[in-house]
C-alpha positions in Angstrom: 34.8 156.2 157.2 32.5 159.1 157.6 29.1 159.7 156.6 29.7 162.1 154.0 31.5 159.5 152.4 28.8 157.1 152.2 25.7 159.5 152.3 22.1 158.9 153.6 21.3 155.7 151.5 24.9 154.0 152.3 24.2 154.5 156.3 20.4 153.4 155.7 21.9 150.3 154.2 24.3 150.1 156.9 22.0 150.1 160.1 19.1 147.7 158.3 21.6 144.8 159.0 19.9 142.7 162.0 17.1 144.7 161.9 14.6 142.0 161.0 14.0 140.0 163.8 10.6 138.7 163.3 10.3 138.4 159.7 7.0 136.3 159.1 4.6 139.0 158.8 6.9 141.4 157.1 6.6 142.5 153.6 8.4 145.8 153.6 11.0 146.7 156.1 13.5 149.4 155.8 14.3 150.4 151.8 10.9 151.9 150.5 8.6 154.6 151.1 7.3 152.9 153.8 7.4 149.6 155.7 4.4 147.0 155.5 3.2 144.0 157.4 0.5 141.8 157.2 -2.6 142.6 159.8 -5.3 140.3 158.0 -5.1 137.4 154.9 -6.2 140.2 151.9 -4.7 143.5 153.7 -1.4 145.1 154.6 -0.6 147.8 157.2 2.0 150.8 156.7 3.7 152.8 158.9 6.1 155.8 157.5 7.6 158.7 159.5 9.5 161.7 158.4 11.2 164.1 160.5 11.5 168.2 159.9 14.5 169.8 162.0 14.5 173.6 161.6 17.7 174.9 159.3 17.8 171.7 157.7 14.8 171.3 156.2 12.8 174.9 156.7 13.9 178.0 157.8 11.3 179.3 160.7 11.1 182.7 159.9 10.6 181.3 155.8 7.4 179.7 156.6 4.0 179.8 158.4 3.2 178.0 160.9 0.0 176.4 159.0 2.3 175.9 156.1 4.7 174.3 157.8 2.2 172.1 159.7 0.7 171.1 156.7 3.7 170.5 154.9 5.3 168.1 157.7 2.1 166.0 157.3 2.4 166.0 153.6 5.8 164.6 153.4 4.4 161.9 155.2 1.6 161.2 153.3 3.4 161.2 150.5 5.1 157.6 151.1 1.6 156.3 151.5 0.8 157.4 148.8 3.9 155.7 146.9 2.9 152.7 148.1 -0.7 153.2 146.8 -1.8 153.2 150.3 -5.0 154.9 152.2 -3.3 157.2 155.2 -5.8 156.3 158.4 -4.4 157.2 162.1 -0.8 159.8 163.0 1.2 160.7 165.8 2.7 164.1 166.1 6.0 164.9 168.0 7.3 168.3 168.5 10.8 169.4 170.2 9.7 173.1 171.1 12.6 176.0 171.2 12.1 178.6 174.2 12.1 181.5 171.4 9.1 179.8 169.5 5.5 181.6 170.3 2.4 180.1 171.3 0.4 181.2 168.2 2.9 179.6 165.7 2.4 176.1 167.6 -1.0 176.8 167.7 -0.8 177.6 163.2 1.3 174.2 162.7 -1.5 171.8 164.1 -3.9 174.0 162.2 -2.2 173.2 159.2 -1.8 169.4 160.2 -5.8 169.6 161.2 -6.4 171.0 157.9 -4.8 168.3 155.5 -5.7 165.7 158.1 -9.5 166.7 157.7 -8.6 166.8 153.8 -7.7 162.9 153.9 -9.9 161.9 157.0 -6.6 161.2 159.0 -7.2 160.8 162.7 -4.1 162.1 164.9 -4.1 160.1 168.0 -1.4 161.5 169.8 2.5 162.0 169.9 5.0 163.9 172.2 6.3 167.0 173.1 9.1 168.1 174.4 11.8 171.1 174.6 14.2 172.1 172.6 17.6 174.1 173.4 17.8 175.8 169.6 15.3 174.2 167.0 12.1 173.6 166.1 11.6 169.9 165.3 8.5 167.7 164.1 8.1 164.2 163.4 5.3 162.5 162.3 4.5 159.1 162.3 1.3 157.9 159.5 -0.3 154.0 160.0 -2.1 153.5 156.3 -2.9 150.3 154.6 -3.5 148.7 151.3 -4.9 145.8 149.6 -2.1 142.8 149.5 -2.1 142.9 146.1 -2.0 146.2 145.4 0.9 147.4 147.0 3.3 149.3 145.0 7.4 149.2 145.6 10.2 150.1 144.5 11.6 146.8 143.1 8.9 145.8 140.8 9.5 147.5 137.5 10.3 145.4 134.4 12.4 145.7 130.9 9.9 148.3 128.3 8.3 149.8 131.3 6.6 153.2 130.4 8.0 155.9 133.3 5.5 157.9 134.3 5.3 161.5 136.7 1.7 162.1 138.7 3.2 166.0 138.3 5.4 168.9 137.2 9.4 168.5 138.5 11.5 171.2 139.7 9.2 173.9 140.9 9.8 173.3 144.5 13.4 173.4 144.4 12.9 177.0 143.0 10.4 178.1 145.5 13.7 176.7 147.9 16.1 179.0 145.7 14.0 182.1 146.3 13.8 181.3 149.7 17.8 180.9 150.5 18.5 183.9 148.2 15.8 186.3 149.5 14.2 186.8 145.8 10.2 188.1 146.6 7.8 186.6 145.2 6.7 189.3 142.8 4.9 187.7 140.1 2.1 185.3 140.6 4.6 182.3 138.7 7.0 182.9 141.8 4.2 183.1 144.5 3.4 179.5 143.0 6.4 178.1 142.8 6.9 179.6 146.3 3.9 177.8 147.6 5.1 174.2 145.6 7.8 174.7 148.4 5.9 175.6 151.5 2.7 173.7 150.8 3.1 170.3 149.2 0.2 168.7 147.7 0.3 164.7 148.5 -1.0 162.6 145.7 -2.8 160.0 147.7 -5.2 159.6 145.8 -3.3 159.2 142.4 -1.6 156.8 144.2 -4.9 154.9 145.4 -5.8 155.2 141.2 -2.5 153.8 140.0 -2.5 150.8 142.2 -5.9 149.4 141.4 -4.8 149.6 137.6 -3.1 146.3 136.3 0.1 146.7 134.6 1.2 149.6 137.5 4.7 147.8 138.6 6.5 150.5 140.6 6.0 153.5 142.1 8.1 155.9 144.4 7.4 159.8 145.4 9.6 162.8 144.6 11.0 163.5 147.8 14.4 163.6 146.7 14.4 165.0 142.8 14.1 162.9 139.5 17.2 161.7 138.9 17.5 160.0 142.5 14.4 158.5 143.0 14.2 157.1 139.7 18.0 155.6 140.7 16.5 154.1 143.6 13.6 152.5 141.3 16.2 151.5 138.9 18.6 150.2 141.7 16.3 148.2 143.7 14.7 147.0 140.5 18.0 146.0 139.4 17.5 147.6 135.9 18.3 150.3 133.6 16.2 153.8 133.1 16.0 156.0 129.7 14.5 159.5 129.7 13.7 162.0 127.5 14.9 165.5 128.1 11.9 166.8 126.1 9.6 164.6 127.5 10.4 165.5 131.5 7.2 167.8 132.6 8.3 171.5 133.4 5.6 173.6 134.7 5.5 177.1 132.7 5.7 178.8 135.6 9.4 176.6 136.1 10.6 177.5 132.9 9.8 181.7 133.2 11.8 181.2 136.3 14.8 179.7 134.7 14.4 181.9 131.8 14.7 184.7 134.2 17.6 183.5 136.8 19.4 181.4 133.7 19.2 177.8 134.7 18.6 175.0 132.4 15.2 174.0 133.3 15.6 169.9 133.1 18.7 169.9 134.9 16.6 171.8 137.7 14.0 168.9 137.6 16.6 166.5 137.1 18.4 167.6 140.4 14.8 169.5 142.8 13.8 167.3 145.5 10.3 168.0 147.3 7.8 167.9 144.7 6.1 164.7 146.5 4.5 163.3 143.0 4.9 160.3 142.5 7.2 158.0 139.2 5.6 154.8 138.4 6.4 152.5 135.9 3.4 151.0 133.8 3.6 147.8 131.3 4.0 149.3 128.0 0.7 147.6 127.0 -1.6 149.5 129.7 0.2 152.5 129.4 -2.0 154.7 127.3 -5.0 153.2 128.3 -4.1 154.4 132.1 -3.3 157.5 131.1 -6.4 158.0 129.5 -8.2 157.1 132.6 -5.9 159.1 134.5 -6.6 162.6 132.5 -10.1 161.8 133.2 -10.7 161.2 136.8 -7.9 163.9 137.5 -8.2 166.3 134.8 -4.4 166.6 134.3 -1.6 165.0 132.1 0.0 161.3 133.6 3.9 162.2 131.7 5.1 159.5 130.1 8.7 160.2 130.3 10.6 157.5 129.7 11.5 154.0 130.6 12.8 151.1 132.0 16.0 149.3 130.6 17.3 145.8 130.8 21.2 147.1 130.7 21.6 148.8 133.9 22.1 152.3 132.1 21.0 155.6 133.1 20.8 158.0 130.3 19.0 161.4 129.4 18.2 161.1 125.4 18.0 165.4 123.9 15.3 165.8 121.1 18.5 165.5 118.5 19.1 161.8 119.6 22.5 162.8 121.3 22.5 160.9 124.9 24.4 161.7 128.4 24.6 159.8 131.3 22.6 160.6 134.6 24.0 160.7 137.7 22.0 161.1 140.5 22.0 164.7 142.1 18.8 165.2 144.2 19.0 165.5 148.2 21.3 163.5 150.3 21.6 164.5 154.0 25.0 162.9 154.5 26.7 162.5 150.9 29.6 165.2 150.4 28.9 167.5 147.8 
C-alpha cells in the first residue's frame, strides 16, 4: 500500500498507534488542531507545529520574505486558535538553501517578529540548519486554555448551527493567480493575492467563541470547507448539512470567478488556507452569539449550516435540490 492510497489523514491515523505512552495528563494527542495536557487543576497547555517546504507549500520567488515569515507563523497560530487557545512562547527552525540571500532570511523573522509582537508571542529559540535545494521552516507554538474551554473537534451535537469566523475560497485564488502567473491588476486580485501570502489568524475569535456556552466544536480552515467540516463531522461521529447560499463568498471571490469562470461555492467548498475558523454552536445560543460576535468584531459570524444525526454530508441549492459532498480540500498524500 502506498501513501497516495491512503492520503495524509489515513497515515496520521496510521503512525498515532503506540504513540501514547503516558496518558494521565493527556487530553489531546495526535487528531486535532493541536495536542493538550494538563499543567495545573483549571488550565491546559498546547503545543502545535506546522511545517512550510518550499514548492510544496510556497514558491520562493512568489512570496516575500516578511510574507512568508508571517505567514508560517500564522498557520500555526491558527490551531491555537481552533482550540480557543492564547498562543504564549515559539520555536523557529529553518533548513537554509546555499542560493537563499541574507536579506530574505533577514525579511522572514521580520515578518515572524511582526505577528509575534501582534499576539505578544515570545520566540525562544529553534534551529538552523542547511539545505541542499529548499527553503524549509517549521514552527513550533506552546498556548494554553482554560480546562473547560477548550474546543475540539469531536464535540458537536445533532441541530448544531455551523458557523465560519470568515470568507472561504479567497486564498485558494490568490494560489491560482500565483501557479498561473495572472498579475494582480485590480485591487480585488491584490486582496485575494494577499489572503494567500498573508493569513490573518483568528485568535482572538477563537479566544471569543470559547468563553461563550453553547460553542461545541471548532476547527480552522487549513484545508478548505468541505474537509475540515468532514473531519468535525467524522470525529464527531455525525452528519453535516450546508447551504450553498448560505456559504460566505467574499465579493472580491466572486468577481474572480465571474471573470476566470469557476463556480464560486465549489471554490470555497474545495480552497484550503483561509485559517478561519467552523464551529458549531447549540441552536439555542446561536443568534445570541452572533450578535455578540458582530459587535466585538464588527463583521458577520455565517451561520451556514449544520450538524446532522444521520451521518450525511449534503450541500442543499436555494431550490431545495440536494448533492452529496465529498471532501476535496488539501491532502499531501491522497492521489488525485
Amino acid at each position: 500500500m502506498s501513501l497516495k492510497e491512503i492520503g495524509e489523514f489515513g497515515f496520521i491515523k496510521k503512525i498515532s498507534r503506540g504513540c501514547l505512552i503516558r496518558p494521565d495528563t493527556i487530553v489531546k494527542a495526535i487528531g486535532d488542531d493541536a495536542a493538550a495536557f494538563r499543567s495545573d487543576p483549571e488550565q491546559l497547555t498546547l503545543m502545535t507545529t506546522d511545517l512550510l517546504v518550499e514548492r510544496i507549500h510556497f514558491l520562493r520567488a512568489a512570496i516575500s520574505g516578511f510574507d512568508l515569515g508571517y505567514k508560517a507563523l500564522a498557520v500555526n497560530l491558527s490551531d491555537i486558535a481552533a482550540m480557543g487557545g492564547t498562543a504564549r512562547e515559539a520555536f523557529v527552525s529553518i533548513a537554509i538553501p546555499d542560493d537563499c540571500q541574507l536579506d530574505y532570511l533577514d525579511d522572514i523573522y521580520d515578518g515572524i517578529k511582526d505577528l509575534a509582537a501582534e499576539f505578544d508571542i515570545n520566540i525562544l529559540g529553534g534551529d538552523t540548519t542547511r539545505s541542499k535545494i529548499d527553503l524549509i521552516i517549521n514552527i513550533v507554538i506552546q498556548g494554553i486554555v482554560p480546562d473547560k474551554e477548550i474546543l475540539c473537534r469531536d464535540a458537536a451535537r445533532p441541530s448544531d448551527v455551523i458557523c465560519s469566523t470568515g470568507f472561504l475560497g479567497d486564498s485558494k485564488a490568490g494560489l491560482h493567480l500565483i501557479l498561473n502567473q495572472i498579475a494582480a491588476d485590480t485591487q480585488g486580485l491584490k486582496s485575494l493575492l494577499k489572503a494567500h501570502n498573508r493569513p490573518q489568524p483568528h485568535l482572538r475569535e477563537g479566544r471569543f467563541l470559547a468563553r461563550q456556552p453553547g460553542v461545541h466544536a471548532a476547527i480552522d480552515t487549513s484545508d478548505g470547507l468541505s474537509s475540515d467540516l468532514g473531519h468535525i463531522a467524522q470525529e464527531s461521529q455525525a452528519g453535516a448539512r450546508l447551504y450553498a447560499d448560505k456559504i460566505p463568498i467574499s465579493p472580491n471571490l466572486k468577481d474572480f470567478c465571474a471573470r476566470f469562470d469557476f463556480d464560486p461555492v465549489k471554490y470555497a467548498l474545495s480552497g484550503g488556507e483561509d485559517y478561519t475558523l467552523l464551529c458549531t454552536i447549540a441552536f439555542e445560543h446561536a443568534e445570541e452569539i452572533a450578535h455578540d460576535f458582530e459587535k466585538k468584531f464588527k463583521r458577520t459570524l455565517f451561520a451556514i449550516g449544520e450538524i446532522t444525526a444521520d451521518k450525511q454530508f449534503t450541500l442543499i441549492y436555494p431550490d431545495g435540490k440536494t448533492k452529496p459532498i465529498t471532501p476535496t480540500g488539501w491532502d499531501h498524500f491522497k492521489a488525485k
